[in-house]
Predicted model as a PDB file, atoms N, CA, C, CB and O in Angstrom, pLDDT in the B-factor column:
MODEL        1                                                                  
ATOM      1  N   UNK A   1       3.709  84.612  -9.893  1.00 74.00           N  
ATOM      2  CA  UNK A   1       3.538  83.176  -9.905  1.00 74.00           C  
ATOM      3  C   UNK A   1       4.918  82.533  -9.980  1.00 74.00           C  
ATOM      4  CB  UNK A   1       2.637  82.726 -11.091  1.00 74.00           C  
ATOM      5  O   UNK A   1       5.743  83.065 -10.722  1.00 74.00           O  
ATOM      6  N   UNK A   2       5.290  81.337  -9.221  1.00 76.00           N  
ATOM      7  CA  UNK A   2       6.718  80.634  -9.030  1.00 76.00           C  
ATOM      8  C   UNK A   2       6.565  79.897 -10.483  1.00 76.00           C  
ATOM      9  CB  UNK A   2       6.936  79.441  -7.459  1.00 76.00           C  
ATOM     10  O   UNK A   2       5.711  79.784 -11.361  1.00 76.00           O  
ATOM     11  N   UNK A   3       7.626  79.552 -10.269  1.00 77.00           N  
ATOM     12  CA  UNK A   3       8.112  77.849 -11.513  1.00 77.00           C  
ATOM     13  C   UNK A   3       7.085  77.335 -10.663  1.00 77.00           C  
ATOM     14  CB  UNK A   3      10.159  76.655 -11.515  1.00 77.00           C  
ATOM     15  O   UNK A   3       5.928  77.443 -11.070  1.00 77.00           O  
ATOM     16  N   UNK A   4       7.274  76.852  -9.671  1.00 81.00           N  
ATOM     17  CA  UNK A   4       6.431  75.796  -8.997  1.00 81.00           C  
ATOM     18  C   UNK A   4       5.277  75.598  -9.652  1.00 81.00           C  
ATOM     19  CB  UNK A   4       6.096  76.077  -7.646  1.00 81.00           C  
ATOM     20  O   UNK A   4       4.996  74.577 -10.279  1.00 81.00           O  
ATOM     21  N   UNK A   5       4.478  76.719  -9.500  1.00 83.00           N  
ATOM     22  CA  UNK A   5       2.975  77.163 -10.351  1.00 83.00           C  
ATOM     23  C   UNK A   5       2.704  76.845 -11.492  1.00 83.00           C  
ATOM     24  CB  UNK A   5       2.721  78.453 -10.566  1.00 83.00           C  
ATOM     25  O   UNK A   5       1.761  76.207 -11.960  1.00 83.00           O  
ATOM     26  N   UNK A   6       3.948  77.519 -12.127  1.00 80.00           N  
ATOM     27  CA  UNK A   6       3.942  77.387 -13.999  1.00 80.00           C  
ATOM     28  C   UNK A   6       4.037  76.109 -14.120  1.00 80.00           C  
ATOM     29  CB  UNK A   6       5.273  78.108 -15.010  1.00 80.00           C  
ATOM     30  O   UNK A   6       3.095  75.616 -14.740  1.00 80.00           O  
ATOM     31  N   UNK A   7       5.332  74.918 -13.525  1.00 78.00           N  
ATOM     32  CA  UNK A   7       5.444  74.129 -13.778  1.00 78.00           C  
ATOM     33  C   UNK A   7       4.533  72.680 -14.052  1.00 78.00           C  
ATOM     34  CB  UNK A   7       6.087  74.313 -13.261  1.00 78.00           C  
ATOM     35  O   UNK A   7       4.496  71.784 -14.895  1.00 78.00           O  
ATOM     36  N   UNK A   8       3.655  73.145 -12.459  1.00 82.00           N  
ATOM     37  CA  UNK A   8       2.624  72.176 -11.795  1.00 82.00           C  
ATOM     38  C   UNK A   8       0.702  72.548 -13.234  1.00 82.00           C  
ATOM     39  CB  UNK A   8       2.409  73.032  -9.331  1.00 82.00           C  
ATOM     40  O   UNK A   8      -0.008  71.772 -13.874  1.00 82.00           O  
ATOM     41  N   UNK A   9       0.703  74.041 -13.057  1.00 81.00           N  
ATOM     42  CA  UNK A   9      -0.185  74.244 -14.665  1.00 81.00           C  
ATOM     43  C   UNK A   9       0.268  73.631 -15.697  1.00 81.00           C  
ATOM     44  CB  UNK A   9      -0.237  75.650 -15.285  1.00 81.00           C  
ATOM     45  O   UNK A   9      -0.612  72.798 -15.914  1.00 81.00           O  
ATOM     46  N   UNK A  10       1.026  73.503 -16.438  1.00 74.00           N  
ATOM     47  CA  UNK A  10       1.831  73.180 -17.355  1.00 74.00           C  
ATOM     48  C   UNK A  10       1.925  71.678 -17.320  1.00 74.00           C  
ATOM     49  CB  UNK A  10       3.046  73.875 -17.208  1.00 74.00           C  
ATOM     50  O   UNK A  10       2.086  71.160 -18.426  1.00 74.00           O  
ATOM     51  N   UNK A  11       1.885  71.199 -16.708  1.00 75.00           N  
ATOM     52  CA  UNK A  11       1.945  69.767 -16.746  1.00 75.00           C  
ATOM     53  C   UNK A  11       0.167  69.106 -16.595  1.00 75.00           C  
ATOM     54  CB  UNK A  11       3.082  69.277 -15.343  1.00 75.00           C  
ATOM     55  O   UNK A  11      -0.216  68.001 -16.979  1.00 75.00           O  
ATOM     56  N   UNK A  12      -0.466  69.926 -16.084  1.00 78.00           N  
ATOM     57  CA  UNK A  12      -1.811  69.685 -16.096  1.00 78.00           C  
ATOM     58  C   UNK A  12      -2.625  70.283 -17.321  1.00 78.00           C  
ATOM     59  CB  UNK A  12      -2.312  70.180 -14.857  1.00 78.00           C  
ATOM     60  O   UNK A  12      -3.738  69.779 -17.470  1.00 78.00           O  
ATOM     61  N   UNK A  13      -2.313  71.125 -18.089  1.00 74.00           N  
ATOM     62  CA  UNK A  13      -2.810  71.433 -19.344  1.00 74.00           C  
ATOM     63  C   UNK A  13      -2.105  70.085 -20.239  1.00 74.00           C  
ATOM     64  CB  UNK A  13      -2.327  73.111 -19.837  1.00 74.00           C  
ATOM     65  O   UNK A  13      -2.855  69.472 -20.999  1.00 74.00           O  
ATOM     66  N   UNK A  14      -0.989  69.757 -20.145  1.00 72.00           N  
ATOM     67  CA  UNK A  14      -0.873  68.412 -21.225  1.00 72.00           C  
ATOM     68  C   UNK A  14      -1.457  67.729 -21.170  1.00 72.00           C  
ATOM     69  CB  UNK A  14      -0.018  67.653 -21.363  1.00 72.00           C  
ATOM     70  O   UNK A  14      -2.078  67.309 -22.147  1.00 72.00           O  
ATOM     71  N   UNK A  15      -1.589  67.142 -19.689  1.00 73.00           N  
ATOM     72  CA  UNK A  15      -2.211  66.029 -19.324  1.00 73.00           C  
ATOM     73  C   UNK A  15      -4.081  66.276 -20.150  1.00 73.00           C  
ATOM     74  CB  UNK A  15      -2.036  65.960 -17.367  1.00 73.00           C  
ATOM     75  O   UNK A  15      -4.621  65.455 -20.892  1.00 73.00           O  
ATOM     76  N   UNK A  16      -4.485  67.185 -19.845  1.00 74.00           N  
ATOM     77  CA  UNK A  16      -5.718  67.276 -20.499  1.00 74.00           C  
ATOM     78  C   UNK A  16      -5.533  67.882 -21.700  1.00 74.00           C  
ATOM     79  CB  UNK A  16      -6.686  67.933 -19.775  1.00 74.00           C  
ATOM     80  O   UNK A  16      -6.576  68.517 -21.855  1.00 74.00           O  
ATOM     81  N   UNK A  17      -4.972  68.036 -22.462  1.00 69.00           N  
ATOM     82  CA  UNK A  17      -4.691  68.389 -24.127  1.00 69.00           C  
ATOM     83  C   UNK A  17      -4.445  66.502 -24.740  1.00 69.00           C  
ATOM     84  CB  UNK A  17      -2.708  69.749 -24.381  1.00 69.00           C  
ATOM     85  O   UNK A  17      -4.841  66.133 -25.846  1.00 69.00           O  
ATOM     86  N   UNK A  18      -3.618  65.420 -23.574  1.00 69.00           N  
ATOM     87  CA  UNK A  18      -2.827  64.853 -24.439  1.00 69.00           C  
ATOM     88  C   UNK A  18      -4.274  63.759 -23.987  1.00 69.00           C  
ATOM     89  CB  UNK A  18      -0.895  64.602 -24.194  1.00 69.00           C  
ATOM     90  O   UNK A  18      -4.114  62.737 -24.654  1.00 69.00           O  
ATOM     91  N   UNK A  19      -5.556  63.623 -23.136  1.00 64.00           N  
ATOM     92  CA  UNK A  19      -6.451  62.804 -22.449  1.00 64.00           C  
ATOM     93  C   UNK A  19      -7.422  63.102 -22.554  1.00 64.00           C  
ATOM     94  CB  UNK A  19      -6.365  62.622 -21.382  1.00 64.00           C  
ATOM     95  O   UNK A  19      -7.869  64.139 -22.064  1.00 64.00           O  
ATOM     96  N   UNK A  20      -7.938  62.453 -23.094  1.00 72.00           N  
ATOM     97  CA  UNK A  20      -9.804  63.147 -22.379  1.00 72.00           C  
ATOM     98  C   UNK A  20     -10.530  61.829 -22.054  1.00 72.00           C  
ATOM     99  CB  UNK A  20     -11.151  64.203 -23.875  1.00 72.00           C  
ATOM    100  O   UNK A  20     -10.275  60.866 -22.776  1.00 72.00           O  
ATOM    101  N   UNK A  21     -11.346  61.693 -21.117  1.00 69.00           N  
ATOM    102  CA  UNK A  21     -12.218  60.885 -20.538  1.00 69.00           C  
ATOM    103  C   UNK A  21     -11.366  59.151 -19.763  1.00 69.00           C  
ATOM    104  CB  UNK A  21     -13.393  60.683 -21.911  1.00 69.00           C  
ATOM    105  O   UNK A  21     -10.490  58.381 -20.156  1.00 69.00           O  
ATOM    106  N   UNK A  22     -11.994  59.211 -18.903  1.00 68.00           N  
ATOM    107  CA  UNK A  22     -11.915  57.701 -18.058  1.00 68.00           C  
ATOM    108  C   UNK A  22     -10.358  57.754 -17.184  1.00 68.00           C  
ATOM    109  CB  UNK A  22     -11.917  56.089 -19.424  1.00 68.00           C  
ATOM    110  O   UNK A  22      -9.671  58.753 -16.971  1.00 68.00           O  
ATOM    111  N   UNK A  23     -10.061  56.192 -16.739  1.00 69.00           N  
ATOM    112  CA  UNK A  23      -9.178  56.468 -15.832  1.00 69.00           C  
ATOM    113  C   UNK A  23      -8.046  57.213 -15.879  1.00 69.00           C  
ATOM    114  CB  UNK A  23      -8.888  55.601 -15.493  1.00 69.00           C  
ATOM    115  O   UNK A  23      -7.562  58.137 -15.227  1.00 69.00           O  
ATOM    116  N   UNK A  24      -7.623  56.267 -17.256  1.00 72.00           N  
ATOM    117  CA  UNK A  24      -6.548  56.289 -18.146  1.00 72.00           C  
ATOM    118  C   UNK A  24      -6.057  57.510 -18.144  1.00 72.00           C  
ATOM    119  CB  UNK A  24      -6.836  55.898 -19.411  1.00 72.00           C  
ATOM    120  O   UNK A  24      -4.926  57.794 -17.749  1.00 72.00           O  
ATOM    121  N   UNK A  25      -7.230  58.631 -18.770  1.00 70.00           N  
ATOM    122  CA  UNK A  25      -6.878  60.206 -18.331  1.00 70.00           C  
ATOM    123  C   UNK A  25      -6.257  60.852 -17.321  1.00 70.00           C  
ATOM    124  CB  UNK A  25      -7.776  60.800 -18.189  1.00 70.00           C  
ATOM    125  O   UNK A  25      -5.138  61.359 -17.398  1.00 70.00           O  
ATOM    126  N   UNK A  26      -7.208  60.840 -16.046  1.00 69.00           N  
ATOM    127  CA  UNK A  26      -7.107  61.031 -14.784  1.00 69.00           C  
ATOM    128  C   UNK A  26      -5.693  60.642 -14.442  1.00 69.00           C  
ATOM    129  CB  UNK A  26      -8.139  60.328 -14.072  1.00 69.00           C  
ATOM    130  O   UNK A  26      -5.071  61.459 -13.763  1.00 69.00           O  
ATOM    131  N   UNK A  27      -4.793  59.012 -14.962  1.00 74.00           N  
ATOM    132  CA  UNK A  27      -3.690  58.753 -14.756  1.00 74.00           C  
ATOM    133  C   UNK A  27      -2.810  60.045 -15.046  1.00 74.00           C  
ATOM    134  CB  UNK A  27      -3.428  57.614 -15.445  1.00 74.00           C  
ATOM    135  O   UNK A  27      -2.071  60.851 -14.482  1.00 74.00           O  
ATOM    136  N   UNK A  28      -3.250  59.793 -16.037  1.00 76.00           N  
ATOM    137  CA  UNK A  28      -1.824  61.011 -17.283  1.00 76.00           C  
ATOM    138  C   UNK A  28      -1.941  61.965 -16.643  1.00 76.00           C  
ATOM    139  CB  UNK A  28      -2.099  61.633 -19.212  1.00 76.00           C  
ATOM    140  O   UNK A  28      -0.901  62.351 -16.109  1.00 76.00           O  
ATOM    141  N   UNK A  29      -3.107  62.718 -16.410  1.00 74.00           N  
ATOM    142  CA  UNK A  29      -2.590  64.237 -15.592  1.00 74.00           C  
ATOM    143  C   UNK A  29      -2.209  63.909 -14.207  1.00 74.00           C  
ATOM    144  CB  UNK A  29      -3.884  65.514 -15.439  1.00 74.00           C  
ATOM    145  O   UNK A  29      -1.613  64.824 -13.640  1.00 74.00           O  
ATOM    146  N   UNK A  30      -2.295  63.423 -13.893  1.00 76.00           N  
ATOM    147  CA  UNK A  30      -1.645  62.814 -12.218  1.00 76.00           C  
ATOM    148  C   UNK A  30      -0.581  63.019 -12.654  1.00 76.00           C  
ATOM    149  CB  UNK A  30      -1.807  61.154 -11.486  1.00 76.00           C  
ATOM    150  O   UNK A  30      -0.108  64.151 -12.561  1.00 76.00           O  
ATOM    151  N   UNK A  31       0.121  61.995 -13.260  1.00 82.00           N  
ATOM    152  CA  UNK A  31       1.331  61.767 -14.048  1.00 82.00           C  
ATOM    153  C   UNK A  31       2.378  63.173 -13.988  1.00 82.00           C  
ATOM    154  CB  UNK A  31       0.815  61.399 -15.660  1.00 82.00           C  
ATOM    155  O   UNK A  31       3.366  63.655 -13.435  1.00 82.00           O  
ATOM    156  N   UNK A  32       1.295  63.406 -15.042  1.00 79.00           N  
ATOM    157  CA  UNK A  32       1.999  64.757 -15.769  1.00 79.00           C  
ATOM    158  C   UNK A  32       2.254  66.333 -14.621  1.00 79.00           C  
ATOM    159  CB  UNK A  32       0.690  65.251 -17.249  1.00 79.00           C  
ATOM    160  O   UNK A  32       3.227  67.078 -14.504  1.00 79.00           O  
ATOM    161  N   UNK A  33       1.019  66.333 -14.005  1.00 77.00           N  
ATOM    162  CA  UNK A  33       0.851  66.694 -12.847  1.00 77.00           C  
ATOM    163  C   UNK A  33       2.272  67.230 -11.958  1.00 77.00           C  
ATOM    164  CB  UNK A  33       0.161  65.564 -12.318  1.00 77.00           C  
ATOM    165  O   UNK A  33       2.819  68.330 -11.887  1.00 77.00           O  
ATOM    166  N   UNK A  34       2.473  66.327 -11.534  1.00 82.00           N  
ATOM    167  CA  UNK A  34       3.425  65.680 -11.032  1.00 82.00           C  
ATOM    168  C   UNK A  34       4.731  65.599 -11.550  1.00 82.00           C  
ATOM    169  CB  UNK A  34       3.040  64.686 -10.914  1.00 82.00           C  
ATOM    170  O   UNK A  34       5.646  65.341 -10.768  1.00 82.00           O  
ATOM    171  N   UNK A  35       4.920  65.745 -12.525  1.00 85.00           N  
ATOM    172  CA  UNK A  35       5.951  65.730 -13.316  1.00 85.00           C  
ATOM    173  C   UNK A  35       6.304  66.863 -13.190  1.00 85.00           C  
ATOM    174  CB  UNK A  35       5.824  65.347 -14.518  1.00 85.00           C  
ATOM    175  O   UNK A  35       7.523  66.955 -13.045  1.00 85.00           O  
ATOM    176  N   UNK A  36       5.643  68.009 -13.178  1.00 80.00           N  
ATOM    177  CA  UNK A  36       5.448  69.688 -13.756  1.00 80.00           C  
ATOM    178  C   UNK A  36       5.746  70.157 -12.304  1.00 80.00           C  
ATOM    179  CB  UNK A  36       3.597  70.324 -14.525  1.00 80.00           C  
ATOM    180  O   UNK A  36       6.553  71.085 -12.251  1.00 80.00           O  
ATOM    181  N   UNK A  37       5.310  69.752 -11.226  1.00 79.00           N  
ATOM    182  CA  UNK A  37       5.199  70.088  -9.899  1.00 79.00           C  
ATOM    183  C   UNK A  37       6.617  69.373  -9.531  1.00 79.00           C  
ATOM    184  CB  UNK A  37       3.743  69.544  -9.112  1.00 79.00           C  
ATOM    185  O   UNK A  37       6.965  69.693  -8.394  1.00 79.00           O  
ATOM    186  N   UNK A  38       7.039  68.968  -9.830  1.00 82.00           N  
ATOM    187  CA  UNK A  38       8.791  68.402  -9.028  1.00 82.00           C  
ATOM    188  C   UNK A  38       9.826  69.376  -9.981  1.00 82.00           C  
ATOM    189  CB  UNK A  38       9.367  66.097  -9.394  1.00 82.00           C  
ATOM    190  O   UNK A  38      10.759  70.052  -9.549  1.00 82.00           O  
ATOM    191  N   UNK A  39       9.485  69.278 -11.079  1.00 82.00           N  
ATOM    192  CA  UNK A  39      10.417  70.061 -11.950  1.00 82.00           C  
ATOM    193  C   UNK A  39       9.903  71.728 -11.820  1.00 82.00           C  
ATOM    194  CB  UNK A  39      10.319  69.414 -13.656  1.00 82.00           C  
ATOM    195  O   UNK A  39      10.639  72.578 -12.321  1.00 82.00           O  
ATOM    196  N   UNK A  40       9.221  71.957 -11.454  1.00 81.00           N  
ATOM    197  CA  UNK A  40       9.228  73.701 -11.052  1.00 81.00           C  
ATOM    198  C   UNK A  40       9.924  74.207  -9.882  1.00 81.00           C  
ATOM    199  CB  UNK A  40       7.785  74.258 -10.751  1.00 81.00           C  
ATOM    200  O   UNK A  40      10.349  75.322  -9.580  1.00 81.00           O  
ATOM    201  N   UNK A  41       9.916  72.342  -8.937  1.00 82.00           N  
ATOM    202  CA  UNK A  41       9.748  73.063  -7.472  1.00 82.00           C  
ATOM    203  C   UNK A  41      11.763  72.808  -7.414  1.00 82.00           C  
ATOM    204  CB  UNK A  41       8.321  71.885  -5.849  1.00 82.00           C  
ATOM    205  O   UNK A  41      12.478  73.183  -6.485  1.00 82.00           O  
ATOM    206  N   UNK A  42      12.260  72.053  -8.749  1.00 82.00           N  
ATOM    207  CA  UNK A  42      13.999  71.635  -9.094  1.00 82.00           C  
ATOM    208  C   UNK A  42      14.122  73.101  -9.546  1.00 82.00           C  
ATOM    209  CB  UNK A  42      14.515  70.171 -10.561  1.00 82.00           C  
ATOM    210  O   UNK A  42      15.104  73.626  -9.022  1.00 82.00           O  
ATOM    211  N   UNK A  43      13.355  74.016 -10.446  1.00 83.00           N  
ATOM    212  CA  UNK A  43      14.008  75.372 -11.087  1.00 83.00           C  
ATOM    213  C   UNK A  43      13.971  75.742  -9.571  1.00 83.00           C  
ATOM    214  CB  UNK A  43      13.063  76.505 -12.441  1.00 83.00           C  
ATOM    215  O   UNK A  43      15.055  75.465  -9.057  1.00 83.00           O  
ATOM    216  N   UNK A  44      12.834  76.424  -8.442  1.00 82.00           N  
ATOM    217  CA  UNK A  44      12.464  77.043  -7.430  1.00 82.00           C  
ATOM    218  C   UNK A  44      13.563  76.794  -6.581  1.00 82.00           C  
ATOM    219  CB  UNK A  44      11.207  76.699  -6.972  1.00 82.00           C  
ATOM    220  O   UNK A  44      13.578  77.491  -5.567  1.00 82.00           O  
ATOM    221  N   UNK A  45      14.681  75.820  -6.750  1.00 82.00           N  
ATOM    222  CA  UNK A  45      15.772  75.687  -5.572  1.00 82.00           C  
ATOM    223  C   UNK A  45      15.144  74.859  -4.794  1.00 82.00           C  
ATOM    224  CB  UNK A  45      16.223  76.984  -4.750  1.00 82.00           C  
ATOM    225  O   UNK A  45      15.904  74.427  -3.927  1.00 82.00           O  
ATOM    226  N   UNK A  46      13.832  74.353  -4.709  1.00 81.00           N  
ATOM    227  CA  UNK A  46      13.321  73.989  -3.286  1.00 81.00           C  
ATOM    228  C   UNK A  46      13.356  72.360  -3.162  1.00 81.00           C  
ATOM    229  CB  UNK A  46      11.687  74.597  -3.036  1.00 81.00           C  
ATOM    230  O   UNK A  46      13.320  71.772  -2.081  1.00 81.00           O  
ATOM    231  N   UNK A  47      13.421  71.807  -4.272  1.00 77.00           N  
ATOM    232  CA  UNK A  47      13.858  69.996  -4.316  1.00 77.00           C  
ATOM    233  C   UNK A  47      15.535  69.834  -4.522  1.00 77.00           C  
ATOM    234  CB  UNK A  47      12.985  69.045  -5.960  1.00 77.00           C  
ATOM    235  O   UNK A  47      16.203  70.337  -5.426  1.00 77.00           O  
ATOM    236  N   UNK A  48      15.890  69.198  -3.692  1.00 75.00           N  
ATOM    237  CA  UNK A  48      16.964  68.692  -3.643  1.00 75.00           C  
ATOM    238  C   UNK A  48      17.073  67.238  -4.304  1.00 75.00           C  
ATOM    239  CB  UNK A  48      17.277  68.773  -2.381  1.00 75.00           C  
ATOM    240  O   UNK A  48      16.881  66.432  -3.394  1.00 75.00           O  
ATOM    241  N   UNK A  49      17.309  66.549  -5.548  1.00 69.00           N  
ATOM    242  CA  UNK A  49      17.466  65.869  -5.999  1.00 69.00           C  
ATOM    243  C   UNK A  49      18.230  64.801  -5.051  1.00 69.00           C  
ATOM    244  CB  UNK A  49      17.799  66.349  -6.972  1.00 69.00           C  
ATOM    245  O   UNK A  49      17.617  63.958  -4.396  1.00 69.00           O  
ATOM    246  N   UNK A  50      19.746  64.942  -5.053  1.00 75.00           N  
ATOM    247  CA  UNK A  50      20.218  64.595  -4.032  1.00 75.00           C  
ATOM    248  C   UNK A  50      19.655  63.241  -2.889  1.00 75.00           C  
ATOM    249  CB  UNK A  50      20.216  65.779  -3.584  1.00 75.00           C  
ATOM    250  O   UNK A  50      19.724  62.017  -2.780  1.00 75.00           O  
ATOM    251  N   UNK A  51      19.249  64.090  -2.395  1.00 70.00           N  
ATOM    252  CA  UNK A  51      17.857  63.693  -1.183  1.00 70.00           C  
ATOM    253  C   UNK A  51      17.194  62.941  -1.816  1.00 70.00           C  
ATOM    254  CB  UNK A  51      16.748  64.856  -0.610  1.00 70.00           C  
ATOM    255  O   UNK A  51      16.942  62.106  -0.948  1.00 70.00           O  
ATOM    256  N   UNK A  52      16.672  62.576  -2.769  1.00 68.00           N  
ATOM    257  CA  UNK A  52      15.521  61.452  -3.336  1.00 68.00           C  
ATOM    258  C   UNK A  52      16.378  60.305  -3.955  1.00 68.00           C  
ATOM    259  CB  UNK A  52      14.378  62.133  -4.653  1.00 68.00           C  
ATOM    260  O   UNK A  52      16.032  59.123  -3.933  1.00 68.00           O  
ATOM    261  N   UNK A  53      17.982  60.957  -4.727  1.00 74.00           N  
ATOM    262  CA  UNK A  53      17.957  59.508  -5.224  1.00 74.00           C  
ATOM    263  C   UNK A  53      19.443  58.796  -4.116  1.00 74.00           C  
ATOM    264  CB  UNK A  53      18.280  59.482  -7.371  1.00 74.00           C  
ATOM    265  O   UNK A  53      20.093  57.760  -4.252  1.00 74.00           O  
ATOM    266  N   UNK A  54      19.538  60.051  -2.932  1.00 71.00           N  
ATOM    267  CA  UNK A  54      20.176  59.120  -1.850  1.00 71.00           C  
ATOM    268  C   UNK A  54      21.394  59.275  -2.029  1.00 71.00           C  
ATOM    269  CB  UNK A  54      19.881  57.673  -1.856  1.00 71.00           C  
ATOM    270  O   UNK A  54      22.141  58.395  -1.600  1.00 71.00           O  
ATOM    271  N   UNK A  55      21.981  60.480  -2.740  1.00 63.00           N  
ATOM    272  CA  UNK A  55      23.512  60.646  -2.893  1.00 63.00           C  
ATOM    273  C   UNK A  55      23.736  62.047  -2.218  1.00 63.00           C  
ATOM    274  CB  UNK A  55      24.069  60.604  -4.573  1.00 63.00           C  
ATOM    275  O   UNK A  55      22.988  63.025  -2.232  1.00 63.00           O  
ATOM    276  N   UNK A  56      25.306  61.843  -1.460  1.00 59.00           N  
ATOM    277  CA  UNK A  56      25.285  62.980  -0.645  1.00 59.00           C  
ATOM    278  C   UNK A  56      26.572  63.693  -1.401  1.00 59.00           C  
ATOM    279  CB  UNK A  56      25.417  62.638   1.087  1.00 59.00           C  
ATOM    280  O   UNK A  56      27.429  63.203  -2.137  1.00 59.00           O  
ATOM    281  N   UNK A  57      26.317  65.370  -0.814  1.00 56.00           N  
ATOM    282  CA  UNK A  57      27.576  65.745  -1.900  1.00 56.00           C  
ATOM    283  C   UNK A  57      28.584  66.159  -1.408  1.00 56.00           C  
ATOM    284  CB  UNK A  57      27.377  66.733  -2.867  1.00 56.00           C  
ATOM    285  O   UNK A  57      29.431  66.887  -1.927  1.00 56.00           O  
ATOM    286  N   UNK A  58      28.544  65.530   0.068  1.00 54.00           N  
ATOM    287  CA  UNK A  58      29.486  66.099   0.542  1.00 54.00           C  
ATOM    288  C   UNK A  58      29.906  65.215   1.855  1.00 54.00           C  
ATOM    289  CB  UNK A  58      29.114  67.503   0.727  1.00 54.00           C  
ATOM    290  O   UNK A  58      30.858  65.562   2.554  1.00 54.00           O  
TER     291      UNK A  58                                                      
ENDMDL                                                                          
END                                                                             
C-alpha cells in the first residue's frame, strides 16, 4: 500500500472518528479526505507543490 493509500485512509478515519451524522460530517471527511490524499500523494513524489501555488524553481 503507497502513502497515497495510507494517507487518503487516514484522513477518512478522522473525518469519521472526529463526525458522525448530517452534512456537516460528510463535509469534514471530504475535507479531511482530501487533506490525507494530497499529503500522501506530497510523501509519494507525485504532487508537485510548486505547480499549485505557481512558483517555478527554476
Amino acid at each position: 500500500m503507497s502513502t497515497t493509500h495510507i494517507g487518503l485512509l487516514t484522513g477518512l478515519v478522522l473525518g469519521l472518528a472526529g463526525a458522525f451524522g448530517g452534512f456537516g460530517a460528510f463535509v469534514v471527511v471530504l475535507v479531511l479526505g482530501a487533506l490525507g490524499l494530497l499529503g500522501g500523494r506530497y510523501l509519494d513524489g507525485k504532487l508537485d507543490l510548486s505547480q499549485i501555488i505557481g512558483r517555478d524553481r527554476g
